[in-house]
KOLKEKOL-308806 format. One record per residue (C-alpha): residue number from 1; x, y, z. Coordinates in Angstrom, 1 decimal, always signed. Layout:
N
<resi:NUM, xx:X, yy:Y, zz:Z> $
...
***
This chain:
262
<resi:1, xx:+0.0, yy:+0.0, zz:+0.0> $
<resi:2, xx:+1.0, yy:+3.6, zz:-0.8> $
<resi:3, xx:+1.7, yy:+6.0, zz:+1.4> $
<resi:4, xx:+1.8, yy:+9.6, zz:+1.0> $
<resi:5, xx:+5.4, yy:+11.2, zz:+2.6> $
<resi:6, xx:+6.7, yy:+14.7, zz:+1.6> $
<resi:7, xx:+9.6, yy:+14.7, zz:-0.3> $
<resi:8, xx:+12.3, yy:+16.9, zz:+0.5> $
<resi:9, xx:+14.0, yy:+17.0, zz:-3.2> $
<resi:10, xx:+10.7, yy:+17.8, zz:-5.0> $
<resi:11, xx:+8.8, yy:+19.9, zz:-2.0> $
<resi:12, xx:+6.0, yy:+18.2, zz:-2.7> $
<resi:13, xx:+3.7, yy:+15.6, zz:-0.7> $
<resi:14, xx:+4.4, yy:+12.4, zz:-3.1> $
<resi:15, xx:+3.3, yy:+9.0, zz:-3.4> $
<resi:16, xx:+6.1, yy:+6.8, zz:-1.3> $
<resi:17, xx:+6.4, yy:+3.0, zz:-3.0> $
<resi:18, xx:+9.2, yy:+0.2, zz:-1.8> $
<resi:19, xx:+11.5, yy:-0.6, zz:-4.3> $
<resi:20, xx:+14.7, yy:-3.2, zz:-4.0> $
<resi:21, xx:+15.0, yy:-6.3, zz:-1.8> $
<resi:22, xx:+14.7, yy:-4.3, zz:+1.5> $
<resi:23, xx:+11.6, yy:-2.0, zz:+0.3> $
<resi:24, xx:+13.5, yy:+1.4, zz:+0.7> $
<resi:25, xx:+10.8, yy:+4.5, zz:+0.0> $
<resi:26, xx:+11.3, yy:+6.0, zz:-2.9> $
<resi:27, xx:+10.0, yy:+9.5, zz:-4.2> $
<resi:28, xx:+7.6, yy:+8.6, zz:-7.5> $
<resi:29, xx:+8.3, yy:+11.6, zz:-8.8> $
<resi:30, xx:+11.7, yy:+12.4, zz:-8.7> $
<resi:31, xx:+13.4, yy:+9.6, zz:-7.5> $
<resi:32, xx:+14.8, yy:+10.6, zz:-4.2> $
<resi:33, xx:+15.8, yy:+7.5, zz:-1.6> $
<resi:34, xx:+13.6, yy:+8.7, zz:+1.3> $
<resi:35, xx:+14.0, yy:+6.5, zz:+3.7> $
<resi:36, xx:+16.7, yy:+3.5, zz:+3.6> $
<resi:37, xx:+16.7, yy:+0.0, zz:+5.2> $
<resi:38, xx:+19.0, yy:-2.3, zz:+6.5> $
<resi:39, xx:+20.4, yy:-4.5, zz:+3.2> $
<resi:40, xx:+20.7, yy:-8.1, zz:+3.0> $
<resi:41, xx:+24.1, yy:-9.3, zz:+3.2> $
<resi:42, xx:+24.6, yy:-10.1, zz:-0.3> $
<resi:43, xx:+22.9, yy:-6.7, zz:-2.0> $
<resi:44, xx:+24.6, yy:-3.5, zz:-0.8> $
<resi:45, xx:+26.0, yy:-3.1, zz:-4.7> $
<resi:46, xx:+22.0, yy:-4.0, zz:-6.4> $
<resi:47, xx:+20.5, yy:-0.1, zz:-5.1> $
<resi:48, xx:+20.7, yy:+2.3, zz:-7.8> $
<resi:49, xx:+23.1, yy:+5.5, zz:-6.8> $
<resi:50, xx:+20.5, yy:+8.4, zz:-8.8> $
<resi:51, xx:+23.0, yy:+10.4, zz:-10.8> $
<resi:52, xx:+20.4, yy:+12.3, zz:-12.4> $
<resi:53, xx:+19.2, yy:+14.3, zz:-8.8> $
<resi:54, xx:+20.8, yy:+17.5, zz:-8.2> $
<resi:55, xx:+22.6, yy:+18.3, zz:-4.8> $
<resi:56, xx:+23.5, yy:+21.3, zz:-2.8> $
<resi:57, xx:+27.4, yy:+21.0, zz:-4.2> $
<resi:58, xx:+26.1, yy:+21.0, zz:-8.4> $
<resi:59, xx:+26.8, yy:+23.9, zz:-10.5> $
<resi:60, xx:+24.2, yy:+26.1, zz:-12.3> $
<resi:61, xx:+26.1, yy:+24.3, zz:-16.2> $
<resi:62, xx:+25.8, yy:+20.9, zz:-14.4> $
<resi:63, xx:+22.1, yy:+21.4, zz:-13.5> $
<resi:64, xx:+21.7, yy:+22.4, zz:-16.9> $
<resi:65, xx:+22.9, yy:+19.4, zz:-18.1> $
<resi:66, xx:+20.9, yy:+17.2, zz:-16.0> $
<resi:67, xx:+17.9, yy:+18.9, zz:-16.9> $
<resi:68, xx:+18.3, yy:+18.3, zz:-20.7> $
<resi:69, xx:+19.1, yy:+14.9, zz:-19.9> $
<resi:70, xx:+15.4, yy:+14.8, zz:-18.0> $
<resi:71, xx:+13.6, yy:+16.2, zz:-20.9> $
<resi:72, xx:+15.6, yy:+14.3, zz:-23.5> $
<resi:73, xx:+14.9, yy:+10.8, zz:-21.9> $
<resi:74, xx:+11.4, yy:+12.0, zz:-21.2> $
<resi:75, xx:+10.8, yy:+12.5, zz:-25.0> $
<resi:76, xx:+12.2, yy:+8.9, zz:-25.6> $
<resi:77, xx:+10.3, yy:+7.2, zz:-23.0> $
<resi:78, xx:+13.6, yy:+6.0, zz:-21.4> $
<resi:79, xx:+13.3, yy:+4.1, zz:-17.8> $
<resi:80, xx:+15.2, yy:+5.7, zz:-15.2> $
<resi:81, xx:+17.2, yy:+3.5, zz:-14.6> $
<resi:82, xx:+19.3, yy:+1.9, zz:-16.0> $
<resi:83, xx:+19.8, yy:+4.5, zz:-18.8> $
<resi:84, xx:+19.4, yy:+7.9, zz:-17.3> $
<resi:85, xx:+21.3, yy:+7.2, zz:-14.8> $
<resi:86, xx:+24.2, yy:+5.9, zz:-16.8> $
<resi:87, xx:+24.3, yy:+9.1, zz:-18.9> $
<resi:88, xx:+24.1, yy:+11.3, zz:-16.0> $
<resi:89, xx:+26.8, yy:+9.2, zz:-14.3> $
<resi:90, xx:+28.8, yy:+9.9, zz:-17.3> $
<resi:91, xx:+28.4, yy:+13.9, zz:-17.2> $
<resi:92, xx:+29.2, yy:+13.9, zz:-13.5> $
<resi:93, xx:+32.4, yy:+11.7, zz:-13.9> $
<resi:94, xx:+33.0, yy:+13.6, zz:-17.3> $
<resi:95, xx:+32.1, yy:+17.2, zz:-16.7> $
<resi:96, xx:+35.0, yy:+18.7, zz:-16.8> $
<resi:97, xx:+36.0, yy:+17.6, zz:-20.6> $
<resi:98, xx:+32.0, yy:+18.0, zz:-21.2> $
<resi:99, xx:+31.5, yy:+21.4, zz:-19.9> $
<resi:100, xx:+35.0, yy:+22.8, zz:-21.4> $
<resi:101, xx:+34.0, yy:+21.8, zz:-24.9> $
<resi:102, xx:+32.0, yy:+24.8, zz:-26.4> $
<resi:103, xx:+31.0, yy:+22.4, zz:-29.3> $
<resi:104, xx:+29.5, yy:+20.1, zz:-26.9> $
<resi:105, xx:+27.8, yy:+22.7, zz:-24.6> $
<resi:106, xx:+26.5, yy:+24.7, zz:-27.8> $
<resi:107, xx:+23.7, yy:+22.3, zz:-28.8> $
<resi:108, xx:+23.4, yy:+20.6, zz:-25.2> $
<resi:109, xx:+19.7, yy:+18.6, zz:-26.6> $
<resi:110, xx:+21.9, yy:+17.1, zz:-29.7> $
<resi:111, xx:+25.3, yy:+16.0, zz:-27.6> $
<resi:112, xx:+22.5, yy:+14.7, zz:-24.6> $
<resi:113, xx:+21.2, yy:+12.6, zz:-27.4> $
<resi:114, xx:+24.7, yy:+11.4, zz:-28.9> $
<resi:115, xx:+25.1, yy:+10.2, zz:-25.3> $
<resi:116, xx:+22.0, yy:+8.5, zz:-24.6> $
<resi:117, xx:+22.8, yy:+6.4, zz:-27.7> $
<resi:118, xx:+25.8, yy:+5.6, zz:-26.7> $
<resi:119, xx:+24.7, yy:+4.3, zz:-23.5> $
<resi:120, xx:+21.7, yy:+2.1, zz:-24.8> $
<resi:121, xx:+24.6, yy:+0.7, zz:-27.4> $
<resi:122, xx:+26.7, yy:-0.7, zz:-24.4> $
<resi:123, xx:+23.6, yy:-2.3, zz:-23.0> $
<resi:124, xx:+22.7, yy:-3.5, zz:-26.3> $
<resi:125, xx:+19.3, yy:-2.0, zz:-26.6> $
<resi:126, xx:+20.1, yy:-0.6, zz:-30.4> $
<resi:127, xx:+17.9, yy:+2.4, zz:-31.3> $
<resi:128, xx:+19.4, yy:+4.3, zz:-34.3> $
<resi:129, xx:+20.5, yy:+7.8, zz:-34.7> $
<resi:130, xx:+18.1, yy:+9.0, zz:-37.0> $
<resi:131, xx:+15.1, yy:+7.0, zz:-34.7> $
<resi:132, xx:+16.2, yy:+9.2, zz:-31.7> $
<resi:133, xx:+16.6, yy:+12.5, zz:-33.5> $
<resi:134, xx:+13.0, yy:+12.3, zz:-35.0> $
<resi:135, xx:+11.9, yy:+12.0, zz:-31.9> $
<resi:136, xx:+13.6, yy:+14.7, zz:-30.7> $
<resi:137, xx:+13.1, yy:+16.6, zz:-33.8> $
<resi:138, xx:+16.4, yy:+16.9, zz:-34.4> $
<resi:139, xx:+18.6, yy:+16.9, zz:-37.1> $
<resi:140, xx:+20.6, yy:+13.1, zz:-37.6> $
<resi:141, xx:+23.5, yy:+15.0, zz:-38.7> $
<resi:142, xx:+24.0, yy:+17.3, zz:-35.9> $
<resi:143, xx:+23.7, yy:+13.9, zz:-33.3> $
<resi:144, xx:+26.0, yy:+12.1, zz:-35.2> $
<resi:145, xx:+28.6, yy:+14.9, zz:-35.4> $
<resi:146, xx:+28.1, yy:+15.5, zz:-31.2> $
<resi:147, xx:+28.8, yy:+11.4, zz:-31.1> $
<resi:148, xx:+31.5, yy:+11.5, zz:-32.6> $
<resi:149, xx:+33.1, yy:+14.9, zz:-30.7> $
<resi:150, xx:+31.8, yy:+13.1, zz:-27.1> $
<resi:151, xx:+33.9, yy:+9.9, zz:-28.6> $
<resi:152, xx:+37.0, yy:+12.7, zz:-29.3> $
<resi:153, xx:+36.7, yy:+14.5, zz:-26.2> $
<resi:154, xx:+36.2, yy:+11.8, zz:-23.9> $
<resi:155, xx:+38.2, yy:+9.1, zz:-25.0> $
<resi:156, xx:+41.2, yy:+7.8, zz:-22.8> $
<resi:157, xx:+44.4, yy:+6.5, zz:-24.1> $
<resi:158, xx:+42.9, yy:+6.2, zz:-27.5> $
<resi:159, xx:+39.5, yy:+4.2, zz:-26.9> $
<resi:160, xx:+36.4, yy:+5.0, zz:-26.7> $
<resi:161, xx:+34.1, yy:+6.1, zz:-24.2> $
<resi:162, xx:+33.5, yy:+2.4, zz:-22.3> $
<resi:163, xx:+30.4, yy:+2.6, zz:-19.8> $
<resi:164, xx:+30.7, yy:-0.3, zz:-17.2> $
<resi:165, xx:+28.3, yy:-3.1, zz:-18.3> $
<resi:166, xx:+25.6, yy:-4.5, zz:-16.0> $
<resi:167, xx:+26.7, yy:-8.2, zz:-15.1> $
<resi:168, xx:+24.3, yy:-11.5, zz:-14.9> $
<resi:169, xx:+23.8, yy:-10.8, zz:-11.1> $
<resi:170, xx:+22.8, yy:-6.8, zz:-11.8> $
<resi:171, xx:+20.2, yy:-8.3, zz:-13.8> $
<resi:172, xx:+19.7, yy:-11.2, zz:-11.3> $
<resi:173, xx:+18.3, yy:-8.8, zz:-8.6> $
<resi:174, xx:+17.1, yy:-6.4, zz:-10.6> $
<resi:175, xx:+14.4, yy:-9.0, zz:-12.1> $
<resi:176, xx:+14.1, yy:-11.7, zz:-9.8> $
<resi:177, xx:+12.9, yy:-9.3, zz:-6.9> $
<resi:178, xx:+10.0, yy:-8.6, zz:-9.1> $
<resi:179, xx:+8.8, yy:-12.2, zz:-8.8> $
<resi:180, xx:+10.0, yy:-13.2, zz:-5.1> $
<resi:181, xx:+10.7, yy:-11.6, zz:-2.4> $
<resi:182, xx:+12.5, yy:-15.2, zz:-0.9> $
<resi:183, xx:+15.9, yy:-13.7, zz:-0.3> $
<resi:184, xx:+17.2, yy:-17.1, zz:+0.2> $
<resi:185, xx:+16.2, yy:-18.2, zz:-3.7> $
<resi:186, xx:+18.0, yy:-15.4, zz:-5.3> $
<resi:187, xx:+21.1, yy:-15.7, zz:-3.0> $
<resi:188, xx:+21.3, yy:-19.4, zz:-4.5> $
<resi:189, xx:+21.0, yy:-18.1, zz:-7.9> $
<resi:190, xx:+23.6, yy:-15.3, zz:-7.4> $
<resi:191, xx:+26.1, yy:-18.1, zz:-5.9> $
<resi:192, xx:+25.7, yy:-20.0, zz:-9.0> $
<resi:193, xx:+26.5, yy:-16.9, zz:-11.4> $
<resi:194, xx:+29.4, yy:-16.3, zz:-9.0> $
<resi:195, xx:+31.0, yy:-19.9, zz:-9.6> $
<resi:196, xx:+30.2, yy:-19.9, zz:-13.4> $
<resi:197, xx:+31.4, yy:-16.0, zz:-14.4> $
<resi:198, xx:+33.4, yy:-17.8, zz:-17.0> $
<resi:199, xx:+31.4, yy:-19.7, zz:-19.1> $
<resi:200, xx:+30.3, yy:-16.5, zz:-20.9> $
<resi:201, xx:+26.9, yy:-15.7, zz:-22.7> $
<resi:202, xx:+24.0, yy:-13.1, zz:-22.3> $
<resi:203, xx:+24.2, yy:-11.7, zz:-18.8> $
<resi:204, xx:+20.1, yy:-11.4, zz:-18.9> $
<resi:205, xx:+19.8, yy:-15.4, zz:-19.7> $
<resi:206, xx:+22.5, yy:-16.1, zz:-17.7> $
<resi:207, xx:+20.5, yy:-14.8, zz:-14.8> $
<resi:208, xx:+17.3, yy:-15.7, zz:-16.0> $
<resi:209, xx:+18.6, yy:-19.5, zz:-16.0> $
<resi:210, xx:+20.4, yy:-19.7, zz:-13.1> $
<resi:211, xx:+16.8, yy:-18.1, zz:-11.0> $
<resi:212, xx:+14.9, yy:-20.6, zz:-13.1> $
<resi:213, xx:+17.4, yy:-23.4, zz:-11.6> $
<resi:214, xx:+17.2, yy:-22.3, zz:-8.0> $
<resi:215, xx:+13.5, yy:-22.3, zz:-8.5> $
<resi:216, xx:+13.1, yy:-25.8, zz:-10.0> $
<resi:217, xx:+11.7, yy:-27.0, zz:-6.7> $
<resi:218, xx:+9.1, yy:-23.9, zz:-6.3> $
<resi:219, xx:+5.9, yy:-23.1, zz:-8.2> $
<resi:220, xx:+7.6, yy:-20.0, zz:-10.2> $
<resi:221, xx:+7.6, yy:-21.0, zz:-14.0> $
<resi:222, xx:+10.4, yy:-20.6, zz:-16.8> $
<resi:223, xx:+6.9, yy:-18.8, zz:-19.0> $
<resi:224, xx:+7.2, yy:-16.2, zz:-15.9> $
<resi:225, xx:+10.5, yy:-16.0, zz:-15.7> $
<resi:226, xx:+10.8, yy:-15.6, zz:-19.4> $
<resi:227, xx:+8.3, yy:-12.7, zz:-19.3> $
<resi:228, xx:+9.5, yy:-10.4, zz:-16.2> $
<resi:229, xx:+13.0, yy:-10.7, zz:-17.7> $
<resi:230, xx:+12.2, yy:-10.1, zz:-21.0> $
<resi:231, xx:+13.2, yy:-13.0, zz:-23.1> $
<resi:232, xx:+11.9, yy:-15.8, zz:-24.3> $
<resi:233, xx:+10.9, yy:-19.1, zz:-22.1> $
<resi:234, xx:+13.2, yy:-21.4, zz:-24.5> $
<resi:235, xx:+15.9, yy:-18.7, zz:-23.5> $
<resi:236, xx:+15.2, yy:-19.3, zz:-20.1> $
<resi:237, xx:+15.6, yy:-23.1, zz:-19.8> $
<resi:238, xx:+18.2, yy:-23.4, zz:-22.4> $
<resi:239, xx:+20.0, yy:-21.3, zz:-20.2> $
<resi:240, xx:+19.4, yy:-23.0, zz:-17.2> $
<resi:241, xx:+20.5, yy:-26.2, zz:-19.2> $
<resi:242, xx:+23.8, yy:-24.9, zz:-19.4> $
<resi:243, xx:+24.1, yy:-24.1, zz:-16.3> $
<resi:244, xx:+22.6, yy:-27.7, zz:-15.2> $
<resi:245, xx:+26.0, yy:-29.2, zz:-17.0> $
<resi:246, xx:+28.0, yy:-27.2, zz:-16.0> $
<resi:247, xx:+27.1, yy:-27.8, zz:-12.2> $
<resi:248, xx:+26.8, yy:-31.9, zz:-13.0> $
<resi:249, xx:+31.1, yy:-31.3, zz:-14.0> $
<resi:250, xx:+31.7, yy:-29.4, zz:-11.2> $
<resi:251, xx:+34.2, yy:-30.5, zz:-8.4> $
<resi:252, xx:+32.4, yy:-31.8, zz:-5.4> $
<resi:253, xx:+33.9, yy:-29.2, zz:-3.5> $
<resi:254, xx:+32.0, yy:-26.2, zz:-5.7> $
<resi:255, xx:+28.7, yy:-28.4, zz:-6.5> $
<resi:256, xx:+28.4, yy:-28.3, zz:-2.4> $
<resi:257, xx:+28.4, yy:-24.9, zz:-2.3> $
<resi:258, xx:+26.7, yy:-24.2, zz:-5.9> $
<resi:259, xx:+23.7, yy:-26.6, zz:-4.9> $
<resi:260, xx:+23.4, yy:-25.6, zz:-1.1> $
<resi:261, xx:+20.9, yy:-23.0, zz:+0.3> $
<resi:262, xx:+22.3, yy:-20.6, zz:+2.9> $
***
């Protein structure tokens, strides 16, 4: 049930809603952690940090920034998080190159939206230029040139821009808590993504089939699974096959500790 808190960021009375393992309260509105509970052993790393929420230390040019960043992933009906938090963890770690740049600053909307691509590249959500500058009413051209000046001016030791990937287990609790809130079943499943972080593959089937084989013995279905993580339910146990064989090969030493529940 809902509760309705005032919000000191927004100065507003809000609707309050848990969110995470621990059910912190959250601002609806503008995202602000409220109130925050103890964390499971195990999950201190799964709460998003917001990026995107101004503070008493920001400049006037870094508000700026986060603002357009609002209104651009507004217009492209971007979720918080993961992506708007990403690219306003990049212009806070980045400002400095971003803000001394006059050809990035001048058309702040177009080099927002460069970024924003960027971003849903490295998660591998592909949207095209020209999608997100019609959109945004802007002009392909211009987003491509600010892409490539953001890949110029931020690049270290000649590569490019490199936003830290989410891994298996990011996923893991990010989807899993929206089916169960059995602590115990997704600190299984995140043991067995520990003990198989080499065998590669899709971080979201990964986690998807190892939850779907820490489940087996529970009423939660790979068709569920499949839907509240996106992919399909063949995904889900295929994945979970692999991860079935590579548990069956596994030293008796590590298959104790994959197969155990804490």
């Amino acid at each position: 049930m809902l509760n309705a808190l005032n919000c000191h960021s927004c100065d507003n009375t809000t609707f309050i809603y848990p969110e995470g393992l621990e059910g912190e309260k959250i601002c609806s509105k503008c995202g602000l952690v409220l109130d925050e509970t103890p964390t499971f052993k195990g999950y201190v790393q799964w709460a998003p940090e917001w990026h995107s929420n101004w503070n008493e230390q920001d400049s006037e040019t870094l508000k700026e920034w986060l603002t357009v960043l609002r209104g651009v992933s507004c217009q492209l009906n971007l979720p918080n998080y993961p992506y708007r938090e990403e690219a306003a963890r990049t212009i806070r770690k980045q400002n400095r190159a971003l803000f001394k740049s006059q050809k990035l600053s001048k058309n702040k909307r177009a080099t927002v939206a460069a970024l924003i691509h960027l971003v849903l590249k490295e998660y591998d959500k592909i949207r095209s230029i020209k999608e997100i500058s019609k959109e945004l009413s802007l002009d392909h051209r211009a987003v491509m040139k600010q892409e490539w000046l953001l890949n110029k001016t931020l690049k270290t030791k000649k590569e490019h821009m490199r936003i830290k990937r989410r891994t298996s287990i990011d996923y893991l609790h990010e989807y899993a808590t929206k089916i169960t809130t059995n602590k115990e079943l997704i600190f299984r499943a995140e043991n067995i993504l520990n003990n198989i972080k080499r065998s590669g593959g899709n971080p979201i089937g990964l986690a998807a089939g190892a939850f779907y084989y820490a489940a087996k013995k529970t009423k939660i279905s790979k068709e569920r699974i499949g839907e509240t993580f996106g992919i399909s339910e063949r995904t889900v146990y295929s994945n979970e096959a692999k991860i079935r064989k590579l548990i069956e090969f596994a030293p008796t030493e590590n298959l104790l500790m994959l197969v155990a529940c804490p």
